[in-house]
C-alpha positions in Angstrom: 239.0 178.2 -41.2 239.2 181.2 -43.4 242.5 181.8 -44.8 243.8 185.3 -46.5 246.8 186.3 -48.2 250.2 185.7 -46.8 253.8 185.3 -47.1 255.0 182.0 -47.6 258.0 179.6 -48.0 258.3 175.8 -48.2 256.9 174.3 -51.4 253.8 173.4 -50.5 252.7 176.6 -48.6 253.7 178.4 -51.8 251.7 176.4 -54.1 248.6 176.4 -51.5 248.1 180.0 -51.6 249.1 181.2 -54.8 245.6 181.2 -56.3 244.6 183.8 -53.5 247.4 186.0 -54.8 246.4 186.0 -57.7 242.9 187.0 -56.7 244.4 189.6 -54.2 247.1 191.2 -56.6 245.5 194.6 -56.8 244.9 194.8 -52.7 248.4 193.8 -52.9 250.0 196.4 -55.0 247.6 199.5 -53.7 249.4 198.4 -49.8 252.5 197.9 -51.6 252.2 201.5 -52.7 251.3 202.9 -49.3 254.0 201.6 -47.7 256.6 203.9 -48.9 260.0 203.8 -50.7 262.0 202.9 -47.9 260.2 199.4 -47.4 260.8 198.9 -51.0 264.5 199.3 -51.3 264.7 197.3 -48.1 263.2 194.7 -49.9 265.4 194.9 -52.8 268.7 193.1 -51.4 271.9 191.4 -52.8 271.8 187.9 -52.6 274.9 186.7 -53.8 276.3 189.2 -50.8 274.2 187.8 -48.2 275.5 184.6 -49.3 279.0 185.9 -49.5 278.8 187.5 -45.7 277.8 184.1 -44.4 280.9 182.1 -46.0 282.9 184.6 -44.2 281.5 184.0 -41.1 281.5 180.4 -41.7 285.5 180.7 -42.0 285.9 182.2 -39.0 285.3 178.4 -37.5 289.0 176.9 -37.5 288.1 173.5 -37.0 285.3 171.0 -35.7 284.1 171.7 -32.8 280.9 169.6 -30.8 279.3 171.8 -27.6 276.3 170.9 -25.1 273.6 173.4 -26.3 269.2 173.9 -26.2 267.4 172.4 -28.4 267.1 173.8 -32.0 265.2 177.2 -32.2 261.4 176.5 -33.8 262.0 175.8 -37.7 260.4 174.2 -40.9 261.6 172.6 -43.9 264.4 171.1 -41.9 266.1 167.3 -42.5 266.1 165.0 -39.5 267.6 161.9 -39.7 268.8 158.8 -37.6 272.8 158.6 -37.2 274.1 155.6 -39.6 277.4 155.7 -37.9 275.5 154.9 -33.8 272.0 154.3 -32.8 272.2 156.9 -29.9 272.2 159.8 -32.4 269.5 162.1 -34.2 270.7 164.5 -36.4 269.2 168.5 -37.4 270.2 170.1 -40.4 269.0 173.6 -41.9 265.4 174.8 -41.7 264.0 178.4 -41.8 261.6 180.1 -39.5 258.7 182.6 -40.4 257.7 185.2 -37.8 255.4 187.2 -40.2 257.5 189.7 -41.0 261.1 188.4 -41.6 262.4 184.8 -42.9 265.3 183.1 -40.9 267.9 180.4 -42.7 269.5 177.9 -40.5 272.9 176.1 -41.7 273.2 174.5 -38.1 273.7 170.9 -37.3 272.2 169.5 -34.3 272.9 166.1 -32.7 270.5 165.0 -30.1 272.0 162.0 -27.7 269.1 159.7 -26.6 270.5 158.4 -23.9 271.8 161.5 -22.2 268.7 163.5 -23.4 271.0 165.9 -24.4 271.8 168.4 -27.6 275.0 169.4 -29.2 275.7 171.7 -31.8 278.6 170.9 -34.4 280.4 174.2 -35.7 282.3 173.6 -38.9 284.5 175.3 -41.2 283.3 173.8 -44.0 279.8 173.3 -43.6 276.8 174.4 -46.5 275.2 177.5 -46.8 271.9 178.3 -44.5 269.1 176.5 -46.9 265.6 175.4 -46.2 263.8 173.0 -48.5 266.9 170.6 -49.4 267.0 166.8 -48.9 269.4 164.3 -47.7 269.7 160.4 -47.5 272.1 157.7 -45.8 274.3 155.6 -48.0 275.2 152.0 -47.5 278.2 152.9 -46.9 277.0 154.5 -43.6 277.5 158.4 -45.0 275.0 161.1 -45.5 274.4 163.3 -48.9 273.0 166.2 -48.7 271.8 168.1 -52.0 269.8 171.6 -52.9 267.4 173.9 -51.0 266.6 176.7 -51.6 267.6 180.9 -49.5 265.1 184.0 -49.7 265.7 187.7 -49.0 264.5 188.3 -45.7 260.9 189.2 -46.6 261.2 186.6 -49.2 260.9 188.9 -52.1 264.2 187.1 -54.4 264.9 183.6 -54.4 268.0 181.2 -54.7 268.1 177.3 -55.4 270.9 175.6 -54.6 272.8 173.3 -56.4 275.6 171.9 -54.9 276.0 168.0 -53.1 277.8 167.5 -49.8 278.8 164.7 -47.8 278.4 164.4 -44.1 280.4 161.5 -42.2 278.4 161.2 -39.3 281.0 160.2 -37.0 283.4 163.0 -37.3 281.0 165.4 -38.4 283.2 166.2 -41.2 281.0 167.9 -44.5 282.9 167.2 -47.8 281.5 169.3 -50.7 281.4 166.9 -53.9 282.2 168.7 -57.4 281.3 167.3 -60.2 281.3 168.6 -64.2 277.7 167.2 -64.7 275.0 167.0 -61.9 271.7 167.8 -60.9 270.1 171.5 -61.6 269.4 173.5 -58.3 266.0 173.1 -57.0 264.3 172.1 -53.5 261.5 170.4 -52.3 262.6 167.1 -54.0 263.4 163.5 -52.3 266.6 161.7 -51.7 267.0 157.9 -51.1 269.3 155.4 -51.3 270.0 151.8 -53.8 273.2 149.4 -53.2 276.3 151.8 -54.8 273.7 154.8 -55.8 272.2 157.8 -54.0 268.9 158.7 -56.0 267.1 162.0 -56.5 263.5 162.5 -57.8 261.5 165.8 -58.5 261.3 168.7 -56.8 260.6 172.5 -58.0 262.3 175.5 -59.6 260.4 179.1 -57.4 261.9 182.6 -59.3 259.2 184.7 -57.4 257.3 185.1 -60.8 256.8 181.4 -61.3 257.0 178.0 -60.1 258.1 175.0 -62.1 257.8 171.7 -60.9 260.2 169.1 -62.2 260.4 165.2 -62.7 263.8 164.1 -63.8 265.7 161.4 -62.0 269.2 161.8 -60.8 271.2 158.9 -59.9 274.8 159.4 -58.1 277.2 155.8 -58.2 279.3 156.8 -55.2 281.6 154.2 -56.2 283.0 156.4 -59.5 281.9 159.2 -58.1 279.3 160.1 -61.4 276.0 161.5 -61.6 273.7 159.5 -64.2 270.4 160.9 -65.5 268.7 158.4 -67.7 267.1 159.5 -70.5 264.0 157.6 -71.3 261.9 157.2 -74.4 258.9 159.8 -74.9 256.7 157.4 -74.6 257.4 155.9 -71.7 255.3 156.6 -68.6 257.0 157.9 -65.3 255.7 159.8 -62.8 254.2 163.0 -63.0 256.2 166.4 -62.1 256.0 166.9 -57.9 257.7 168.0 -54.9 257.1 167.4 -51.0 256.4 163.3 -52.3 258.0 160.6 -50.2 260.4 158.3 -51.7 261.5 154.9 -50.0 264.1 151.9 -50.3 263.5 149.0 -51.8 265.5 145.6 -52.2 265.0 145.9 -56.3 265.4 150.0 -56.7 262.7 152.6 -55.2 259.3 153.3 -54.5 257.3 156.7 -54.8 254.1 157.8 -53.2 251.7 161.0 -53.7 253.3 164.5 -53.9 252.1 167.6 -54.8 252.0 170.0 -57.6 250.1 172.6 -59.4 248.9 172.1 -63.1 247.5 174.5 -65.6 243.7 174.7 -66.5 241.2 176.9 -67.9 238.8 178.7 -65.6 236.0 180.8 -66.3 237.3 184.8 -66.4 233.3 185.4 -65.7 232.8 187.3 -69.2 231.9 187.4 -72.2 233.9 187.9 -75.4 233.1 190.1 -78.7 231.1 187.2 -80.0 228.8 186.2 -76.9 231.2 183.1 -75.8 232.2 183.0 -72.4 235.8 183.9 -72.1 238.6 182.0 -69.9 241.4 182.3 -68.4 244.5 179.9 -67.3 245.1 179.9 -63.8 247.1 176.6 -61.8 245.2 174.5 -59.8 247.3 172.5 -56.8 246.8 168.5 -57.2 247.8 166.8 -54.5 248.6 162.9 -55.9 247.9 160.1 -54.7 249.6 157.5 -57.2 252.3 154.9 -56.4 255.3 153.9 -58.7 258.1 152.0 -58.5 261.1 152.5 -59.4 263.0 149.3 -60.7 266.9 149.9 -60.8 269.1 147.1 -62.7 273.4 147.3 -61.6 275.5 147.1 -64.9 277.4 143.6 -65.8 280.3 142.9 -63.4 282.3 143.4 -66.8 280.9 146.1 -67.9 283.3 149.2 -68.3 283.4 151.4 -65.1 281.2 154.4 -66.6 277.7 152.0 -67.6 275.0 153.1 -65.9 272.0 151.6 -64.1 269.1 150.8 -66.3 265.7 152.6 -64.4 262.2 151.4 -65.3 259.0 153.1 -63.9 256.5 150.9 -62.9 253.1 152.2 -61.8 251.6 150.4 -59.2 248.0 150.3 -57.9 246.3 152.8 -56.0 247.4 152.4 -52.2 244.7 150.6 -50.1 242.4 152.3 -47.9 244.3 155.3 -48.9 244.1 158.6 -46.7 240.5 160.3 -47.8 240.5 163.3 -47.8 243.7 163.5 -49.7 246.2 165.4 -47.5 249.3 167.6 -48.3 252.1 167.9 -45.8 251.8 164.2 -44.5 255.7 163.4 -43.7 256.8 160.1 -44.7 259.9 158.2 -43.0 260.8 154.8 -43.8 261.0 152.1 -41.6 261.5 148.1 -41.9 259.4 147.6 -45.2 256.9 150.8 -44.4 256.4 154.4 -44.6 255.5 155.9 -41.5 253.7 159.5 -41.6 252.1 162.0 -39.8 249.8 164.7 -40.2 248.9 166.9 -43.4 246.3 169.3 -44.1 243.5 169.4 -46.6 242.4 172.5 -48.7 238.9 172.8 -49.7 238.4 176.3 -51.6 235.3 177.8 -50.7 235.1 181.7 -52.0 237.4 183.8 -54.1 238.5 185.1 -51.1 240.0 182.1 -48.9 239.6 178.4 -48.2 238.6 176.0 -45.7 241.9 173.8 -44.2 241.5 170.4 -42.0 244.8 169.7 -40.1 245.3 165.9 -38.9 247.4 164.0 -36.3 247.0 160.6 -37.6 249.9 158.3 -37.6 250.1 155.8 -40.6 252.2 153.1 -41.9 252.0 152.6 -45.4 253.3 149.2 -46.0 255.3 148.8 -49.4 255.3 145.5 -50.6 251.5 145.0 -49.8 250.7 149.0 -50.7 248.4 149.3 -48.1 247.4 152.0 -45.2 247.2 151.2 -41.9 246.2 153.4 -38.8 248.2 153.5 -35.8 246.8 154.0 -32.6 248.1 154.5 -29.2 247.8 151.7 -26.9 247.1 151.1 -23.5 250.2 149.6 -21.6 249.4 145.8 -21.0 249.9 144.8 -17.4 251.8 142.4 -16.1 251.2 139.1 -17.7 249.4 136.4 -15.0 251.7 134.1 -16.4 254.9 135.3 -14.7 253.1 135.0 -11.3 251.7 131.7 -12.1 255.3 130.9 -13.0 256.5 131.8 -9.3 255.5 128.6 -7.9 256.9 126.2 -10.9 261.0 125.5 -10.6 261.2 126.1 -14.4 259.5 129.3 -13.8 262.0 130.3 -11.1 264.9 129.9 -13.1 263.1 131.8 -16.0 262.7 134.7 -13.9 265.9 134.7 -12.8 267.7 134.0 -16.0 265.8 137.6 -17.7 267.0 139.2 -14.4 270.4 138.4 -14.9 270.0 139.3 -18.6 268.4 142.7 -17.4 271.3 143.6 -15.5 273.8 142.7 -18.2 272.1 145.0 -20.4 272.3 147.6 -17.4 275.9 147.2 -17.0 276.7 147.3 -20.5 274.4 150.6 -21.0 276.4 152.3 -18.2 279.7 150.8 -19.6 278.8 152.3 -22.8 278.0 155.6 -21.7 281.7 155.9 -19.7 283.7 155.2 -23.0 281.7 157.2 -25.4 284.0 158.1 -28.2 285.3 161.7 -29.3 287.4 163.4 -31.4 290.3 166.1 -30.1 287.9 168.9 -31.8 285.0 168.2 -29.7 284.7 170.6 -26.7 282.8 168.0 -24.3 283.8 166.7 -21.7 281.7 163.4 -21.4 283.6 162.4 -18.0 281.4 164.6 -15.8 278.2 162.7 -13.6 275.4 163.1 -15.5 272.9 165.5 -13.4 269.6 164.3 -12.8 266.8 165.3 -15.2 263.0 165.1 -14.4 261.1 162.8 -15.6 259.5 164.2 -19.2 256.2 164.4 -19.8 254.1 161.2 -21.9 250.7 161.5 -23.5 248.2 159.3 -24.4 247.0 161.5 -27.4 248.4 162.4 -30.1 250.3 165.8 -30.5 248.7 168.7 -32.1 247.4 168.5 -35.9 249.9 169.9 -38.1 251.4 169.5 -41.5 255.2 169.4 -43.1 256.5 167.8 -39.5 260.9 166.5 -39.5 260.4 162.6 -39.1 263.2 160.2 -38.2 263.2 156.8 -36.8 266.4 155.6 -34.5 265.9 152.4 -33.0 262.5 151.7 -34.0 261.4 154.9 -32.1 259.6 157.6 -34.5 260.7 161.4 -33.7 258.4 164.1 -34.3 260.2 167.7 -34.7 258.1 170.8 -35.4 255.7 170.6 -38.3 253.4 174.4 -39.5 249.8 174.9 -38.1 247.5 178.0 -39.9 244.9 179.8 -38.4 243.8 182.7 -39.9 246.4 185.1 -41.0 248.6 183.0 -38.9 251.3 180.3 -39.3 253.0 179.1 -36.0 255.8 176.7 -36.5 256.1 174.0 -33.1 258.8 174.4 -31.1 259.0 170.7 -30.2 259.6 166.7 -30.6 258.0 164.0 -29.4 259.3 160.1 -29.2 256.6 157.1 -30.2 257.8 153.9 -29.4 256.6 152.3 -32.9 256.3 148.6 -31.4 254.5 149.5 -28.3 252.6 151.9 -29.2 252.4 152.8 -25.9 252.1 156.8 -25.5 254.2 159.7 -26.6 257.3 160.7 -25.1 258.0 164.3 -25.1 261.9 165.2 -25.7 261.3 168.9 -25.2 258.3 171.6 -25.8 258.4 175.4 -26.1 255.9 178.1 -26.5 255.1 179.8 -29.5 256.7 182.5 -30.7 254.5 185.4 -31.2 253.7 186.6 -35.1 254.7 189.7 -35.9 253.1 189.9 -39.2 250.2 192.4 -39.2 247.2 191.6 -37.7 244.8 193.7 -39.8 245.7 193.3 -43.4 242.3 192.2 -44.2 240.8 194.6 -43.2 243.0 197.3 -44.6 242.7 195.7 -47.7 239.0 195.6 -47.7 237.8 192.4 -45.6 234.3 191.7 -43.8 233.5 192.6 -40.4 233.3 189.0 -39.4 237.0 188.5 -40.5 238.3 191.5 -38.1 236.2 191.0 -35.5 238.2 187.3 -35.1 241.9 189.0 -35.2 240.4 190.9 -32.3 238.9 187.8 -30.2 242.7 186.3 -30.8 244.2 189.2 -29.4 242.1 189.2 -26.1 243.7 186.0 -25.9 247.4 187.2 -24.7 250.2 186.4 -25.5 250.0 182.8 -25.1 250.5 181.4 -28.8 248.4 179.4 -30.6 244.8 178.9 -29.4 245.6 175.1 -29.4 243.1 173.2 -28.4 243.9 170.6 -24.7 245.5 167.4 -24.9 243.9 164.8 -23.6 246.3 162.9 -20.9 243.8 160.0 -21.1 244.2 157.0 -23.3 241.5 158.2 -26.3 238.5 156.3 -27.6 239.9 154.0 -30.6 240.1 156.4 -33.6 237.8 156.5 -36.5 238.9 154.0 -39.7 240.4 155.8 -42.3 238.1 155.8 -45.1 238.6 153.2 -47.9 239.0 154.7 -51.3 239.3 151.8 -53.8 238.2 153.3 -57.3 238.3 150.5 -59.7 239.0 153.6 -62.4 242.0 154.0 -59.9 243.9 150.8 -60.5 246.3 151.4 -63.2 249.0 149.1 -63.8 251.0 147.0 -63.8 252.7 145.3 -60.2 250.1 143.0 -59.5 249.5 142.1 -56.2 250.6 138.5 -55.9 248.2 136.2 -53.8 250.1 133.6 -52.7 250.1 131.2 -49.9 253.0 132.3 -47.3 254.4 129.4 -45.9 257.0 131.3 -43.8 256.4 131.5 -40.2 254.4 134.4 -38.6 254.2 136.0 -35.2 251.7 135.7 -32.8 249.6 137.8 -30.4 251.5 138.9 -27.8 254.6 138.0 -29.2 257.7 140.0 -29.4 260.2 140.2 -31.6 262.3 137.8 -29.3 259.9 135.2 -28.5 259.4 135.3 -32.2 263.0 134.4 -33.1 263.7 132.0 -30.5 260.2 130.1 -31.7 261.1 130.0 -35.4 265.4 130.3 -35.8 265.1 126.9 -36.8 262.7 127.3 -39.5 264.4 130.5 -41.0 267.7 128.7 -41.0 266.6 126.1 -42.9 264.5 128.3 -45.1 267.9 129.9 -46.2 270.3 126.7 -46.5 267.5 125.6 -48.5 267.5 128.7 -50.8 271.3 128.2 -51.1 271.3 125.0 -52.4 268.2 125.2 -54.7 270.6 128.4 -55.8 273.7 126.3 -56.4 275.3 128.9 -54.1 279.1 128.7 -53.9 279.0 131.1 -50.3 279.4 129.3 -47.0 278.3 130.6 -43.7 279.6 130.2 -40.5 277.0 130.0 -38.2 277.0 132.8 -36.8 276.3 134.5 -40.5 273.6 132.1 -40.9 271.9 133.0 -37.6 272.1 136.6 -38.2 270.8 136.3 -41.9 267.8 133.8 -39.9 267.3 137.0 -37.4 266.8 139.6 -40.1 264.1 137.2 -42.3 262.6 136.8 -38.6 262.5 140.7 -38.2 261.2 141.9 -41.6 258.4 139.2 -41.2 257.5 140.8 -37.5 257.3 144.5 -38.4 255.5 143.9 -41.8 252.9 141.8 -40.0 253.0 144.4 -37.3 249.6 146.2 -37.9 247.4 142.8 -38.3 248.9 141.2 -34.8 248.1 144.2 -33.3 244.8 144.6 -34.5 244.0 140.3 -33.1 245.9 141.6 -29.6 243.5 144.7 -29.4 240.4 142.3 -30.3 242.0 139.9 -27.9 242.2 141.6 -25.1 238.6 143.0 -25.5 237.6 139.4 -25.2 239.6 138.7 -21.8 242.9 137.1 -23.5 245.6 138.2 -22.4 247.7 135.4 -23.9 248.3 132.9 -26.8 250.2 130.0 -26.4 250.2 127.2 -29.5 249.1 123.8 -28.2 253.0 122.3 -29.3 254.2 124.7 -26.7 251.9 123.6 -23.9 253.1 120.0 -25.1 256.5 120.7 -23.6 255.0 122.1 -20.2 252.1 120.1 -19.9 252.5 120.6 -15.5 252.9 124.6 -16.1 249.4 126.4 -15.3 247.6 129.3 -16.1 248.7 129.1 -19.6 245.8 130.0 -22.0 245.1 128.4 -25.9 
């Protein structure tokens, strides 16, 4: 679709369309001028008193208070994360919302319970500043930090980066500002993770209206001694290159980076000549959106090493991810989960005149797995029915007991969940009563599609369920920011669960600046087919309710000039066990708790290993082997299941099992 000039504000939006601002500056400045004074000097605003007049406000709150609310109003460049401190919780922070006309800052935190499909909004006295753009990360210690972002005049006209690092202790919603002589300098748009003792912090960009600066120094905060670190490295040595809006993951030996974007300086063709007959250029920045993959080794000082040695940090650039997104996307949301990356969306910019550029918008759901630094697509699924197995079973005494054994089990968990719900914990400043019957709710909707293409979308995982909140859509002059969130169930695959959906505001930014500044008929004539439309939002194409045809294979993009460096991919045999078809994670761990167990007494005393474990350490250290092995080989079992169950298997059962049952029937091979 056509794009023309706009207003924007997260970092990629800004980078995006800067080159058609450039090309538009004098359509710009003649509208500026016939706009009057008075818009000007509205313009022209006091941020340090804006800022000011919102810590005043924010004193007013005497205490901590926790109240049943909506849902969060729409809003971008938000952080969403699951709860550390209880698997029931997602929490909101920040954002900002566009209308077209006038830019909103949020400094609200949100808490939606799962299980009561409820919201509640957490007032604060000491809570940070409304910011858009910032980034925050979990601890191992179960705490969240929360650093930067970044606060605009209402028509964005001046900016502010922030600087300042917070705590939040997500049990008693208590934020805890952290001074500190020597830290990071104020930016947004960079990436926060976390590394035994140390919070980390990569990249990001520096906006002052005139320019944008896009940085690639490494922060690293020891929350032990309470120190920020920022390891110098030799000239020479090759890191990654300056970026914001990257993702940045875990890892059991440090961190790992993947693509970003950025815009670099190059020479273009002005489309003159010079004095002398050459042809004359100018230097105009051209966005990159990167692709690349690093990792980030981090080493912990000597136990006896004084209390103010840092961490040694070496980059290590790793190979090209494979089959690789193509196009190349911006805006595609990573979260991490269980040894993977899981994102969503992005859009891709092709330029095709001096006066706009083409964008694709996408609703594919990836998992980028880490230690094997390859895509995978993820596809809904249709729901499996009821294995012919369990009624086979019926008849069999062994079967009977079975059935009865995960019925009692069922009911247990039942009685525990309600039990759980009665006792819910809270603090003397929360304001809910969590006594009262829970009313009734209807039944939410669930797709079988995918939500709407979008890009820069809030992702957080709780309980190996991905939540989707908001994301940015363009369509002509217009940017609509989603006033929802959807739940995927990331093992079964098995639809998408809306948590709550709201129309579209309507844009108020003016509809005919294109052609007031001089566009084609064409361009007008669709502002005016849009606005026979109502007031109905976006033109958003239906969702299919329908399980969809299997989606097209990402296209692989393995460039042998691609593969850089340096972490080879290891190709060796895996002896450990792996999960079958059809398998759960369960079925999994009661077939091979034996063999992990053994695995790690064995690794223990090759190890020499002083540590005993009790058993019940040993089997819980044999059920987190057993997990990591079932979501990393997550995407290959459920490509077999899906070829499986084309072919009329609906079940796989290993001849050592059918050993032990030999009189069962209607078991398969």
């Amino acid at each position: 679709m056509g794009k023309k000039d706009k207003k924007s504000k997260t970092a990629e939006q800004k980078a995006r369309v800067a080159a058609k601002q450039e090309k538009k500056a004098t359509q710009k400045e003649k509208k500026a001028r016939s706009k009057g004074a008075a818009e000007s000097d509205a313009e022209d605003v006091d941020l340090d008193a804006i800022r000011a007049a919102y810590e005043q406000q924010q004193a007013q709150f005497l205490k901590i208070t926790e109240s049943l609310c909506e849902p969060p109003s729409a809003r971008a460049s938000a952080t969403l994360i699951g709860s550390p401190s209880s698997s029931r919780e997602i929490l909101l922070f920040g954002g900002e919302y566009f209308n077209g006309a006038l830019a909103t800052f949020y400094n609200d935190l949100f808490v939606y319970v799962i299980d009561k499909d409820e919201w509640r909004k957490i007032t604060s006295p000491n809570s940070p500043l409304p910011r858009s753009g910032h980034a925050w990360t979990r601890s191992t210690a179960g705490d969240i930090y929360l650093f930067g972002g970044e606060f605009s005049s209402p028509k964005q006209g001046t900016f502010y980066h922030y600087n300042d690092f917070w705590k939040l202790d997500p049990s008693s919603r208590e934020w805890t500002r952290i001074e500190s002589k020597r830290g990071p300098p104020a930016r947004s748009g960079h990436r926060m993770t976390y590394f035994k003792q140390y919070v980390l912090l990569f990249g990001g960009f520096q906006d002052t209206s005139q320019q944008t600066k896009y940085l690639q120094d490494l922060w690293i905060y020891d929350t032990h001694h309470y120190t920020w670190y920022n390891p110098v490295l030799p000239p020479a040595t090759q890191k990654p290159d300056p970026r914001s809006s990257f993702s940045l993951h875990p890892h059991e030996a440090g961190a790992v980076i993947y693509g970003g974007y950025s815009r670099v300086k190059t020479a273009a063709s002005a489309g003159k000549q010079t004095k002398g007959g050459g042809q004359a250029f100018r230097s105009i920045l051209k966005p990159v959106v990167h692709q690349d993959t690093w990792f980030l080794r981090v080493t912990q000082p000597a136990a006896d090493a004084p209390a103010s040695t840092p961490p040694t940090i070496r980059w290590e650039r790793r190979k090209k991810p494979v089959n690789s997104p193509n196009p190349s996307r911006a805006g595609a949301t990573q979260v991490y989960h269980k040894g993977r990356g899981i994102a969503f969306g992005g859009v891709h910019d092709v330029e095709e005149s001096e006066e706009g550029i083409n964008s694709e918008f996408f609703d594919h759901l990836l998992a980028w797995n880490v230690e094997r630094n390859r895509f995978f697509q993820l596809a809904l699924r249709r729901p499996r029915a009821p294995a012919k197995r369990q009624a086979e079973d019926r008849g069999s005494k062994k079967g009977r007991g079975k059935l009865d054994e995960e019925e009692l089990l069922r009911n247990l968990a039942a009685l525990e969940a309600k039990g759980s719900q009665e006792t819910v914990d809270t603090t003397a400043e929360q304001t809910i009563d969590d006594s009262e019957a829970v009313t009734t709710r209807p039944e939410k909707l669930k797709l079988f599609a995918m939500p709407h293409p979008r890009f820069n979308a809030q992702l957080a995982v709780q309980d190996d369920v991905l939540y989707i909140f908001g994301g940015t859509y363009e369509q002509g002059d217009r940017e609509y920011t989603f006033d929802e969130m959807w739940a995927i169930d990331l093992g079964k695959l098995d639809g998408v669960q809306e948590v709550f959906k709201r129309e579209i505001e309507n844009w108020q930014g003016s509809e005919n600046d294109s052609s007031a500044s001089g566009s084609d008929d064409n361009e007008q004539s669709e502002d005016e087919d849009m606005d026979d439309e109502g007031n109905a939002g976006v033109p958003l194409p239906a969702i299919e309710t329908s399980i969809p045809p299997e989606p097209k294979e990402i296209t692989v993009s393995e460039d042998p000039e691609s593969i850089e460096t340096d972490t080879p991919d290891v190709a060796v045999a895996d002896t450990r066990p792996h999960p079958r078809p059809f398998e759960s994670l369960r079925e999994f761990f009661a077939r091979t708790s034996i063999n992990w167990q053994d695995m790690i007494v064995e690794k223990m005393r090759s190890g020499d290993s002083s540590v005993n474990h009790s058993v019940k350490e040993l089997r819980k250290s044999a059920f987190d082997q057993a997990e990591a092995m079932w979501w990393d080989c997550r995407e290959e079992v459920t490509a077999l299941e899906d070829e499986q169950e084309a072919a009329g298997i609906g079940d796989v059962v290993s001849i050592a099992d059918r050993s032990h049952d030999a009189g069962a029937v209607g078991k398969r091979r």
